[in-house]
C-alpha positions as CSV (number, residue, x, y, z in Angstrom):
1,X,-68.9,-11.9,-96.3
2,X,-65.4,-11.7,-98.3
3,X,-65.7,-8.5,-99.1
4,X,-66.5,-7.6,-94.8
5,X,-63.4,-9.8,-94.3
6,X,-61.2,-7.8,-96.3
7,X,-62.4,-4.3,-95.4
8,X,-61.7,-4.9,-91.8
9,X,-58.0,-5.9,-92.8
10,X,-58.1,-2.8,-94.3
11,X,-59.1,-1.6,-91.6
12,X,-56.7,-2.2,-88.8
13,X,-53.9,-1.7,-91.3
14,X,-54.7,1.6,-92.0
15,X,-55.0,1.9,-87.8
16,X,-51.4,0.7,-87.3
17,X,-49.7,2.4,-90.0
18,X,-51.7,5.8,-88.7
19,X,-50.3,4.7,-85.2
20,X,-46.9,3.6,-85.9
21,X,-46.5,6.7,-88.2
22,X,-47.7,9.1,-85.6
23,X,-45.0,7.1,-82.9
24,X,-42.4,7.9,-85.4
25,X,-43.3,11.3,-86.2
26,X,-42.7,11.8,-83.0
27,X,-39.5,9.9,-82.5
28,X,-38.1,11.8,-85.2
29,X,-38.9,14.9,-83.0
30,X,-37.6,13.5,-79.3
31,X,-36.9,9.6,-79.1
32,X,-37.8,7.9,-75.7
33,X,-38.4,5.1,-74.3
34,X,-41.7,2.9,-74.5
35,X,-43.7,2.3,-71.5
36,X,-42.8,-0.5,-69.4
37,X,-39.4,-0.3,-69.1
38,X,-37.3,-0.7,-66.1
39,X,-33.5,-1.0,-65.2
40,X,-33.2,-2.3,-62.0
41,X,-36.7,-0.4,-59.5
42,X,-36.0,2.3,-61.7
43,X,-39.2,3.0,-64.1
44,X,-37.2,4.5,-67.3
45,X,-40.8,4.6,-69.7
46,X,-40.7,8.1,-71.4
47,X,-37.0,8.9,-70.7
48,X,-35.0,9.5,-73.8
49,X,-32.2,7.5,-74.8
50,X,-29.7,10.0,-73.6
51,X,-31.8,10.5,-70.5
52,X,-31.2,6.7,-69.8
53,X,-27.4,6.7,-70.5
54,X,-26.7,9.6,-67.9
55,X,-28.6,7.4,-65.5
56,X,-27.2,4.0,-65.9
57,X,-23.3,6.2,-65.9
58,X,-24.5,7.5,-62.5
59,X,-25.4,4.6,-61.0
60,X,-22.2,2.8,-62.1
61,X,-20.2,5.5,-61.0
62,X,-22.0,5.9,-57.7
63,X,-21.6,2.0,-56.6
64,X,-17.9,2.5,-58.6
65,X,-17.0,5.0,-55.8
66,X,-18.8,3.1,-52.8
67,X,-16.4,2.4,-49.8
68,X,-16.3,-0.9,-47.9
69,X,-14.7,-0.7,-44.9
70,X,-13.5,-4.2,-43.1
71,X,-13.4,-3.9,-39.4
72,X,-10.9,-6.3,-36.7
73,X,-11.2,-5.3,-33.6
74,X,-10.0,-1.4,-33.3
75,X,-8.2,-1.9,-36.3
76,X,-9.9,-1.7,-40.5
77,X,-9.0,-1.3,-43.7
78,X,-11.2,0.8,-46.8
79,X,-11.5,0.1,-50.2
80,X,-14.2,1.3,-53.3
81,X,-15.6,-1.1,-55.6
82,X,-13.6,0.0,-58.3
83,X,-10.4,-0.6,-56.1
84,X,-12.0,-4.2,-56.2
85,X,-11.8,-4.2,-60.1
86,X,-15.6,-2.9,-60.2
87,X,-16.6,-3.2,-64.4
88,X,-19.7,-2.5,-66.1
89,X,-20.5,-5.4,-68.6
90,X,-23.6,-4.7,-70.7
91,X,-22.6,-1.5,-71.8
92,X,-25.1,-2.1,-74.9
93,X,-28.0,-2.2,-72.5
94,X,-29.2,1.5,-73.5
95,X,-28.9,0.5,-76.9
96,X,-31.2,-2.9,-76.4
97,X,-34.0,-0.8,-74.1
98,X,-34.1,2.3,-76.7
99,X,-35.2,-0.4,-79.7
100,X,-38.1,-1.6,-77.9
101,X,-40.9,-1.5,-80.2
102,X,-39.0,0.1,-82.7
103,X,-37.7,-2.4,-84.7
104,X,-38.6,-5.2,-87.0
105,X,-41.9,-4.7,-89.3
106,X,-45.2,-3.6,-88.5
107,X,-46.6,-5.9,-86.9
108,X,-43.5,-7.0,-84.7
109,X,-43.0,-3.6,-83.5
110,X,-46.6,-3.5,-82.9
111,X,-47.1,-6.6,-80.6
112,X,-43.6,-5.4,-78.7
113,X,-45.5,-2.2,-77.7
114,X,-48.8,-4.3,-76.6
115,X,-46.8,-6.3,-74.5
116,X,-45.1,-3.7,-72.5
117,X,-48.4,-2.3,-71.7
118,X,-49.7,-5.9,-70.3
119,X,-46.4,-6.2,-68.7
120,X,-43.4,-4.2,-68.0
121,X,-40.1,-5.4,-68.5
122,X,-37.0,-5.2,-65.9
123,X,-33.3,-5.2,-66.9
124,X,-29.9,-5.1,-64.9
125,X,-27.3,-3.0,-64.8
126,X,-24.6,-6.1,-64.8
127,X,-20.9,-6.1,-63.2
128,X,-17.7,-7.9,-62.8
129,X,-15.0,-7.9,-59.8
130,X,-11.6,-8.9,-59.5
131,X,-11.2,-12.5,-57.2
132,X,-7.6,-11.4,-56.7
133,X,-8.2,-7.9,-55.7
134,X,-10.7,-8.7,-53.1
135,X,-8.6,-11.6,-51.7
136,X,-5.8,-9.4,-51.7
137,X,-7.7,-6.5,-49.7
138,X,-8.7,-9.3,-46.9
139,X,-5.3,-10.2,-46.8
140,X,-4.3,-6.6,-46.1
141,X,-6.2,-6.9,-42.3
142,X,-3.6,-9.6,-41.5
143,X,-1.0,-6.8,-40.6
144,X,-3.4,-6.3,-37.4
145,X,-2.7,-9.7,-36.3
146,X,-1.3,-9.3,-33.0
147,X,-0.7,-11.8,-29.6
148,X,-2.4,-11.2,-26.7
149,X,-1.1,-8.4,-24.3
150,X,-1.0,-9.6,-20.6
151,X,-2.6,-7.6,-17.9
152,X,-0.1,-5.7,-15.6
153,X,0.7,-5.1,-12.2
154,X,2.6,-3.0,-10.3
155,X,3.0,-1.2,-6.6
156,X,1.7,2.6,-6.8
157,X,2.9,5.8,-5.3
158,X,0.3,5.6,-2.8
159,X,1.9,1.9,-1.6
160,X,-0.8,-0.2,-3.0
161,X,-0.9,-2.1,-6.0
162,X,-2.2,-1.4,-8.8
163,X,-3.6,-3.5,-12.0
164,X,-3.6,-2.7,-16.3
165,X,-5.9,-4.7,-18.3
166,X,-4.6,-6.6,-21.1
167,X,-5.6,-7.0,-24.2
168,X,-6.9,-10.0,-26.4
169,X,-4.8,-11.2,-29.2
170,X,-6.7,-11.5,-32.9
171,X,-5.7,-13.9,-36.3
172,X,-7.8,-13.1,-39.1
173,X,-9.5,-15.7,-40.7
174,X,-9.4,-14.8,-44.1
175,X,-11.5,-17.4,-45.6
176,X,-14.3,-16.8,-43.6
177,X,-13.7,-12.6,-44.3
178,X,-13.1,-13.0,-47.6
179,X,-17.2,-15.1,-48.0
180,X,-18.8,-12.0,-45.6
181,X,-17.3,-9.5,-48.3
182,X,-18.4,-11.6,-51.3
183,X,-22.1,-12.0,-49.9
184,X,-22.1,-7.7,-49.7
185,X,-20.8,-7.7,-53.1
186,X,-23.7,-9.9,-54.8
187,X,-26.0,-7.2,-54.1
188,X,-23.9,-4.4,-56.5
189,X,-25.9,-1.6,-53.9
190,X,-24.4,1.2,-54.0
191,X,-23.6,3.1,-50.2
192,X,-21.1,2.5,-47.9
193,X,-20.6,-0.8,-45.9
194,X,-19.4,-2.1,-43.0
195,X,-18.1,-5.6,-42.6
196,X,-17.2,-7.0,-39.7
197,X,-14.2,-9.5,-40.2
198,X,-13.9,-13.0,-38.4
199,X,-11.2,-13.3,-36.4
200,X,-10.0,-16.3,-33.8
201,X,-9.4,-14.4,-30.0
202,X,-7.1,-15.3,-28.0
203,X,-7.5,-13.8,-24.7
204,X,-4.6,-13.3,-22.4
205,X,-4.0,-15.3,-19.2
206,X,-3.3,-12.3,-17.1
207,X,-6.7,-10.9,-16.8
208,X,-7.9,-7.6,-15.0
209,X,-10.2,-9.7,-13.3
210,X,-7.3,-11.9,-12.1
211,X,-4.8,-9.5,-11.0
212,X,-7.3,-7.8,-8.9
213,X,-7.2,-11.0,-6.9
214,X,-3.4,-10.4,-6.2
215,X,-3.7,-8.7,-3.4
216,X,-3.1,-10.7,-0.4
217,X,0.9,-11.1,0.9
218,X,1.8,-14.9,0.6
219,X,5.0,-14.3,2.5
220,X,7.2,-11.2,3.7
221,X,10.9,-11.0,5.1
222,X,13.1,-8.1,5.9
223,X,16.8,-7.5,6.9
224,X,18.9,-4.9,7.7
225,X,21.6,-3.4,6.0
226,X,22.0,-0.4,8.4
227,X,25.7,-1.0,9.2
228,X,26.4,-2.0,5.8
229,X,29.7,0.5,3.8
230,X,28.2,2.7,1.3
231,X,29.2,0.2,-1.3
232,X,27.6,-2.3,0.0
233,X,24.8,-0.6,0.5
234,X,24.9,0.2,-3.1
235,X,25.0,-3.2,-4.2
236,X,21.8,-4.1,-2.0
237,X,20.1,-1.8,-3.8
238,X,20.9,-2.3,-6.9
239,X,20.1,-6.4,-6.5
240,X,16.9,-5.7,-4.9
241,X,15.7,-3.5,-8.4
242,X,16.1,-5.9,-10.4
243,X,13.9,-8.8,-9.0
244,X,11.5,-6.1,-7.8
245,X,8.4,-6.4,-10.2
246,X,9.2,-10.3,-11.1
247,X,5.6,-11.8,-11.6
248,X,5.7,-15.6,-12.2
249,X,2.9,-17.9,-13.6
250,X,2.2,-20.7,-12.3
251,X,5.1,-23.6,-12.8
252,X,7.4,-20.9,-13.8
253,X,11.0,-20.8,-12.1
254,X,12.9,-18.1,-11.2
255,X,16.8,-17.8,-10.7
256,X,18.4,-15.0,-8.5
257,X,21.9,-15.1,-10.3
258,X,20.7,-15.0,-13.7
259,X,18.2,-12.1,-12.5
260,X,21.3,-10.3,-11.0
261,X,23.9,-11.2,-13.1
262,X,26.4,-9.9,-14.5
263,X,27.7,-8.7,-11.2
264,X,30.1,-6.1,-12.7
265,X,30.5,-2.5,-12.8
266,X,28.6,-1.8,-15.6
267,X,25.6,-3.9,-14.3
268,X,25.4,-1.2,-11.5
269,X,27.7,-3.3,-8.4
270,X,30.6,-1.9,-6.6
271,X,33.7,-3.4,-4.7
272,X,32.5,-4.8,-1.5
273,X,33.3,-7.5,1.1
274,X,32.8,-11.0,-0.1
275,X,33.4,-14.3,1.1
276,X,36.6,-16.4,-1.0
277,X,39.1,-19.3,0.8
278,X,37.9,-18.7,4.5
279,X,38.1,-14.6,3.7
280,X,36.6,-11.5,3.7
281,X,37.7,-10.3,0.1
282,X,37.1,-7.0,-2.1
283,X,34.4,-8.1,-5.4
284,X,32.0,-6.5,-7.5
285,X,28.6,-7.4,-5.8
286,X,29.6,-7.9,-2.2
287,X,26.1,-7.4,-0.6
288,X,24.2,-9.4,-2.9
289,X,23.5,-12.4,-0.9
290,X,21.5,-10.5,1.6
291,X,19.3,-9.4,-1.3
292,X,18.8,-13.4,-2.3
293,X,19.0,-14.9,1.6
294,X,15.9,-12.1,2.7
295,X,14.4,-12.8,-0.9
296,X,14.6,-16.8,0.7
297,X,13.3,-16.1,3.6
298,X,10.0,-14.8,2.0
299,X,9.5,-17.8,-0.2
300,X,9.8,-20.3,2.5
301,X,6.9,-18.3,4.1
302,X,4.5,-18.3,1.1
303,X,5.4,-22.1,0.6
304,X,6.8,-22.0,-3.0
305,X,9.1,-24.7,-4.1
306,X,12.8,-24.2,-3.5
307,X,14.5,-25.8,-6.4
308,X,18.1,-24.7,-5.5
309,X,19.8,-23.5,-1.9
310,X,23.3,-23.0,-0.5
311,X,24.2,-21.7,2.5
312,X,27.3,-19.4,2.7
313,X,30.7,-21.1,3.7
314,X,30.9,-19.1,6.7
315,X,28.2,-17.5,9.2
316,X,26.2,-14.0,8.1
317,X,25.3,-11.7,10.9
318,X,22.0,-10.9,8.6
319,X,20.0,-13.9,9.8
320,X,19.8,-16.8,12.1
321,X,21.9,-20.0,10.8
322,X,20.2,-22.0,7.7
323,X,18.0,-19.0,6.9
324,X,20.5,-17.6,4.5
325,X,21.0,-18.5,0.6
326,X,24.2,-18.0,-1.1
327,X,24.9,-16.5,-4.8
328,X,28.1,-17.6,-6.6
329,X,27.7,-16.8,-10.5
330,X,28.2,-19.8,-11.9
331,X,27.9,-22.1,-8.9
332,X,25.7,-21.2,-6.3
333,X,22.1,-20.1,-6.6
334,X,19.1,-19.5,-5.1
335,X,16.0,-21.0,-7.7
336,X,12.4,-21.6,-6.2
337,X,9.6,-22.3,-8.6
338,X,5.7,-20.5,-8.2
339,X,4.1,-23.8,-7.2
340,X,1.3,-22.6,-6.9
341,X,-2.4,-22.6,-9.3
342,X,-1.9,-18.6,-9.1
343,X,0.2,-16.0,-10.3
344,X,2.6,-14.2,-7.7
345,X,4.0,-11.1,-7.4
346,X,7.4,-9.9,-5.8
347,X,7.8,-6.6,-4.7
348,X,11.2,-6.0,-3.5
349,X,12.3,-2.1,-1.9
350,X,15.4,-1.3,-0.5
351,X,16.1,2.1,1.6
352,X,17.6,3.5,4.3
353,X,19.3,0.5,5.5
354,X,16.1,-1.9,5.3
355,X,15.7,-4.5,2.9
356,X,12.1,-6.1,2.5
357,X,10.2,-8.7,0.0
358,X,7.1,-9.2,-0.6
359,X,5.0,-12.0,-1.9
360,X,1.7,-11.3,-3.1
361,X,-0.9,-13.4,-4.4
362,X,-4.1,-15.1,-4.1
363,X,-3.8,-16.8,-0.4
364,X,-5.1,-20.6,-0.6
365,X,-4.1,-21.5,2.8
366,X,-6.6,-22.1,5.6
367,X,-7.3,-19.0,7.7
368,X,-6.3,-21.1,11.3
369,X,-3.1,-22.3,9.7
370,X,0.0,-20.7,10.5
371,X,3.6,-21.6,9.8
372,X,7.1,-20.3,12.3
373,X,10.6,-20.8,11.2
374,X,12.9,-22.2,13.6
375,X,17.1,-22.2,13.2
376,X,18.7,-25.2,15.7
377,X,21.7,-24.7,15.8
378,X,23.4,-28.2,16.4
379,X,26.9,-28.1,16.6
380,X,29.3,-25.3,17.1
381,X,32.9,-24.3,17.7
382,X,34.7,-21.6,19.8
383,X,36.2,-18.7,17.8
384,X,38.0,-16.8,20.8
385,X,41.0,-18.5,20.4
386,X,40.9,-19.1,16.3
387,X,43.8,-16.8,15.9
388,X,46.2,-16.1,13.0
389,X,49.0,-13.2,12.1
390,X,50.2,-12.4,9.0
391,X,53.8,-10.4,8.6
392,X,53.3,-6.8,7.0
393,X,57.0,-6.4,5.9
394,X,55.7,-2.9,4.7
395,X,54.9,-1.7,8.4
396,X,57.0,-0.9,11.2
397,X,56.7,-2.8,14.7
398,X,54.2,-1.3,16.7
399,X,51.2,-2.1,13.6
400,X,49.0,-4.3,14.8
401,X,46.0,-4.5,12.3
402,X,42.3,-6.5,12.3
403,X,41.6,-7.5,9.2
404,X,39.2,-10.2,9.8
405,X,37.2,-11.1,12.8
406,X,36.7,-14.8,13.6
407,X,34.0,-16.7,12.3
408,X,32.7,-19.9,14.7
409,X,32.4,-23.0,12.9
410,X,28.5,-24.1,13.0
411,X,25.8,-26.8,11.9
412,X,22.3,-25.9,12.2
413,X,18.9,-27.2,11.0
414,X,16.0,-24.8,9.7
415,X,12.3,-26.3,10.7
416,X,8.4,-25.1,9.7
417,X,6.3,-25.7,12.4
418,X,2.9,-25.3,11.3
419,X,-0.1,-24.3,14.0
420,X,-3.5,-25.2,13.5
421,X,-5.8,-22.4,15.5
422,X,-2.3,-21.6,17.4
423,X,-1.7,-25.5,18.1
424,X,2.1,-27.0,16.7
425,X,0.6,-29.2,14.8
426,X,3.2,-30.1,12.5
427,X,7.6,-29.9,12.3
428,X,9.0,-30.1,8.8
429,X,13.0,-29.8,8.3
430,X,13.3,-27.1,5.6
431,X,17.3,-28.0,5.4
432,X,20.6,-28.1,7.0
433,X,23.5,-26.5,7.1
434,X,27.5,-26.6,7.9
435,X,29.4,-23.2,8.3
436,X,33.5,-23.4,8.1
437,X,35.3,-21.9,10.8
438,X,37.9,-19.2,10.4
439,X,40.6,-17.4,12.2
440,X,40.8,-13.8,13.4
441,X,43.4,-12.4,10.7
442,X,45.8,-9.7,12.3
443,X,48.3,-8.3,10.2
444,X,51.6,-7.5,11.9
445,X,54.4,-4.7,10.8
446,X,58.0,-5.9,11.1
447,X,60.2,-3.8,10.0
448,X,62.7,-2.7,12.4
449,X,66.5,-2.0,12.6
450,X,66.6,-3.9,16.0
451,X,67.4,-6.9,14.6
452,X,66.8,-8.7,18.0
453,X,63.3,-7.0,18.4
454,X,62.8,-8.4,14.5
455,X,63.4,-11.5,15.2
456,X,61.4,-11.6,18.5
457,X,58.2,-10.8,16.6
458,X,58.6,-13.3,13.6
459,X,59.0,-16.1,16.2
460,X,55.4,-14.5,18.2
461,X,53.8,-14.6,14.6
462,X,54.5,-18.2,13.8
463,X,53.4,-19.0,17.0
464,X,50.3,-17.0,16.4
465,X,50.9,-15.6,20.0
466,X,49.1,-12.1,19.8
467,X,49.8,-11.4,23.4
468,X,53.4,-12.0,22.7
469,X,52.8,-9.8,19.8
470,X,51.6,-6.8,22.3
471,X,54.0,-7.2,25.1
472,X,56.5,-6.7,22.5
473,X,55.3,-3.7,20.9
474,X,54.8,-2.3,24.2
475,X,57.9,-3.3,25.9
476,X,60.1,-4.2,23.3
477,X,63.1,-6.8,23.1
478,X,65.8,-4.8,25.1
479,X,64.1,-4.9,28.6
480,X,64.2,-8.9,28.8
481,X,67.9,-8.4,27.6
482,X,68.8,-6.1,30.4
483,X,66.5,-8.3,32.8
484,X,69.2,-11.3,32.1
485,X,72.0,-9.5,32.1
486,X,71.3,-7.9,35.7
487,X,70.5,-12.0,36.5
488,X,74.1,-12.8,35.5
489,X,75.8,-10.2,36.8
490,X,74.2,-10.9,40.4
491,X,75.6,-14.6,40.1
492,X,78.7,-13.6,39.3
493,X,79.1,-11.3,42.6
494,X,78.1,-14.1,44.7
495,X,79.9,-16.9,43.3
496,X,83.0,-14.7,42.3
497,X,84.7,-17.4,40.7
498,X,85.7,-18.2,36.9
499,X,84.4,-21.2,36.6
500,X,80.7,-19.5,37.0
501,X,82.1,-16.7,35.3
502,X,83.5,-18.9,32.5
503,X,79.7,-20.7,32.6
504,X,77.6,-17.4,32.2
505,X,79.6,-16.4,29.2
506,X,78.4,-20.1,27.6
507,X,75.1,-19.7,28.7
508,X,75.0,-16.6,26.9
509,X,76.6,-18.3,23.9
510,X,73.7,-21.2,24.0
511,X,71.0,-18.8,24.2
512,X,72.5,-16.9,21.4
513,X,72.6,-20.0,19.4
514,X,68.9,-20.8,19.9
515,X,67.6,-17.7,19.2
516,X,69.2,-17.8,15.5
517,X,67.4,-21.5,15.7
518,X,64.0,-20.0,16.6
519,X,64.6,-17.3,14.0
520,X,65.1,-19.3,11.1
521,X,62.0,-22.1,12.1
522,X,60.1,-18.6,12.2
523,X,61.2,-17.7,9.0
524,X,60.4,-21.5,7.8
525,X,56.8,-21.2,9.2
526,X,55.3,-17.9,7.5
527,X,57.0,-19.3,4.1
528,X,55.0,-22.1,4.7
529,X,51.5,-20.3,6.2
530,X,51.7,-18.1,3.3
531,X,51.9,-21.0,0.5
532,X,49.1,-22.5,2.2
533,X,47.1,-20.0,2.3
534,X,48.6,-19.3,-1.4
535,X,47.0,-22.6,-2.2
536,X,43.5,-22.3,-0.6
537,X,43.0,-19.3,-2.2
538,X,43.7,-20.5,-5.8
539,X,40.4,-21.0,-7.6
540,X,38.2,-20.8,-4.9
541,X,34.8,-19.2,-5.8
542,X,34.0,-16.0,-4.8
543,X,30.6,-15.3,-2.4
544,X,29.3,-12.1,-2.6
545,X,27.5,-12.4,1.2
């Protein structure tokens, strides 16, 4: 029974060392690997060593040279793996898969072998990244972080309005990208990726959808500028293009002197009649009232808030009393705020002597309901007889000169009445107003040789007598003077005595006399109209009606 034991030993010994010799034999001659062997789904049994090493290299550099690309919105950025610090880290793996069953004694190498046949045996190509270099490539998106672009509108060629879509505003969340881009790299596959990044949206108030609604005309107004001097008309213009387009949200404000300031030359304004210390005067901007009284006009018909309103110091031919609002940089203004839950839109043109604005929005008013605004006008004076001359010691007697034309002193009150289905259904007082009254300015020439004649028209001046004025620049001084002294001269034939003779010669002396009187009060009172006048005019504000 020993000696069985012992032969089968023999036996199986003499088996493995014929096996193992013939697996080295051959080894010698072309080493692979043993059956059973797998790196990664990839079955490397048979494959020699240096079969195995071009493969792993390949697949390192194929996942090495694999793009991910991060996507926000329209806008990505690309990196490879090995941008993202991409390392192989067994680099001995080769090494450990080609000893399989080829190492140890007998026996050991022998069982190794058995084994892989029962079972194969799977190993990983294993890798390292950078944390910084993938944090710093999310970070890299944050460039296309933008704010929210509003949606536009604006009045077409074709006289209709017309609407842009905005755009939404994105912040990258980098935390959030930065975990997507770690879960893709877990899986070391090699191929090009997208990865779409996680971003917070912001979309923009002024929506496509929105402005679409803008369509129906809150309020409209229109004035004329027809007989307006080609400065003037200039300075409508150029007022009305700049609030043209204004779009305010809702609860925003809007100020017409800071939208048409500065009213200088270089802002686009020319030398035009203006309103200063009862006057017509010459100023940059004279004109642009009209622009903010018919730009007034249209907000009290859409209903918006009036914040700030002045009516000129003396009456415009533009619009009835208490419709107009006056502009004085820096201390009259016209402000109104968009009270209402929609945006509006003010559309302003300009041309050929007409001047309209235009309200649009989204109309929240009842159908039925209308509103009418009426001016009362409850107070007034009479300007026929509000005369004053001026002295031009530059002209000669005979110029006789308009430069202003009277202006009627005036209090009115503006009302909204409000129909329901064409029924008054309701009076509101919008405001109330108190124009100033002021003279018809003539300027009169006065230089002359007569000194008589001179004289004469200063004392018609300071009594502001323009028909006085007239009858001497058509008749002069030396017809009354001859008219007397034909008087005299009759008296003096029928009385033909000295005493009367002796008492025409002092009657001519006495009216000599008070005629140098009357001269020098003249003189006296246009020293004094001018220093008033001097005095009004110093500091007072200028309005550019």
């Amino acid at each position: 029974m020993r000696s069985k034991l012992y032969k089968g030993v023999l036996l199986l010994a003499a088996i493995l060392l014929c096996g193992l010799a013939g697996m080295e034999a051959s080894a010698d001659d072309m080493p692979v690997i043993s059956d059973g062997v797998l790196i990664g789904e990839k079955d490397v049994s048979g494959m020699t060593v240096d079969e195995v090493q071009a493969y792993v290299e390949n697949e390192v550099e194929k996942l090495s040279a694999s793009i991910i690309t991060i996507q926000m919105g329209d806008a990505s950025v690309n990196a490879t793996w090995a941008q993202l610090g991409l390392t192989w880290t067994n680099t001995d793996l080769v090494k450990e898969i080609s000893e399989l069953g080829t190492t140890g004694n007998i026996i050991q190498r022998y069982k190794e072998q058995k084994d892989l046949e029962n079972q194969s045996t799977k190993y990983e190509i294993e890798y390292e990244l950078d944390e910084d270099a993938q944090e710093a490539f999310v970070q890299s998106l944050s460039v296309y972080n933008s704010e929210p672009v509003e949606g536009t509108i604006y009045m077409g060629d074709d006289g209709t309005l017309q609407v842009e879509s905005g755009t939404d505003g994105m912040t990258l969340d980098v935390d959030a990208t930065l975990a997507s881009l770690k879960e893709v790299l877990t899986t070391y596959e090699a191929g090009d990726v997208i990865i779409q990044a996680t971003a917070d949206v912001e979309s923009p108030t002024l929506t496509a959808e929105l402005l679409s609604q803008m369509t129906d005309v809150l309020g409209t107004a229109t004035t004329s500028y027809a007989s307006s001097t080609s400065n003037r008309a200039k300075n409508v213009e150029n007022g009305t293009s700049k609030i043209n387009g204004t779009l305010l949200m809702p609860g925003e404000s809007f100020s017409v002197a800071t939208a048409l300031s500065p009213v200088t030359e270089e802002n686009g304004y020319a030398l035009a009649a203006s309103y200063e210390a009862g006057q017509v005067v010459e100023s940059y901007g004279g004109g642009i009232c009209q622009v903010s009284t018919t730009l007034y006009n249209a907000v009290l018909k859409a209903e918006l808030q009036v914040d700030e309103r002045y009516p000129h110091s003396m009456l415009v031919s533009y619009v009835d009393p208490s419709r107009d609002a006056a502009i004085a940089v820096g201390s009259k203004d016209f402000q109104f705020t968009n009270s209402l839950d929609y945006p509006i839109y003010i559309v302003g043109t300009a041309w050929s002597g007409t001047l309209t604005f235009t309200i649009y929005g989204v109309e929240t008013r009842p159908s039925n309901r209308t509103l009418q605004l009426v001016s009362e006008t409850i107070s007034q004076t009479d300007a026929a007889s509000n005369i004053t001359l001026t002295a031009n010691t530059g002209e000669s007697v005979g110029y006789l000169h308009q430069v202003q034309s009277a202006h009627q002193g005036l209090s009115a009150v503006l009302w909204k009445e409000i129909y329901i289905d064409g029924v008054l259904s309701e009076t509101v007082q919008v405001n109330s107003s108190t124009y100033t009254a002021s003279a018809a300015i003539y300027e009169v020439g006065v230089a002359t040789s007569n000194s008589a004649l001179q004289t004469a028209m200063y004392a018609a001046i300071a009594a502001n007598n323009l028909s006085q004025v007239q009858n001497l620049i058509a008749n002069g001084v030396e017809s009354e003077t001859e008219s007397e002294t034909t008087a005299q001269t009759e008296t003096a034939a029928q009385t033909e005595t000295a005493a009367q003779t002796e008492t025409a010669a002092q009657t001519e002396t006495a009216a000599q006399t008070e005629t140098a009187a009357q001269t020098e009060t003249a003189a006296q009172t246009e020293t004094a109209a001018q220093t008033e006048t001097a005095a009004a005019a110093s500091g007072e504000t200028v309005v550019v009606e």
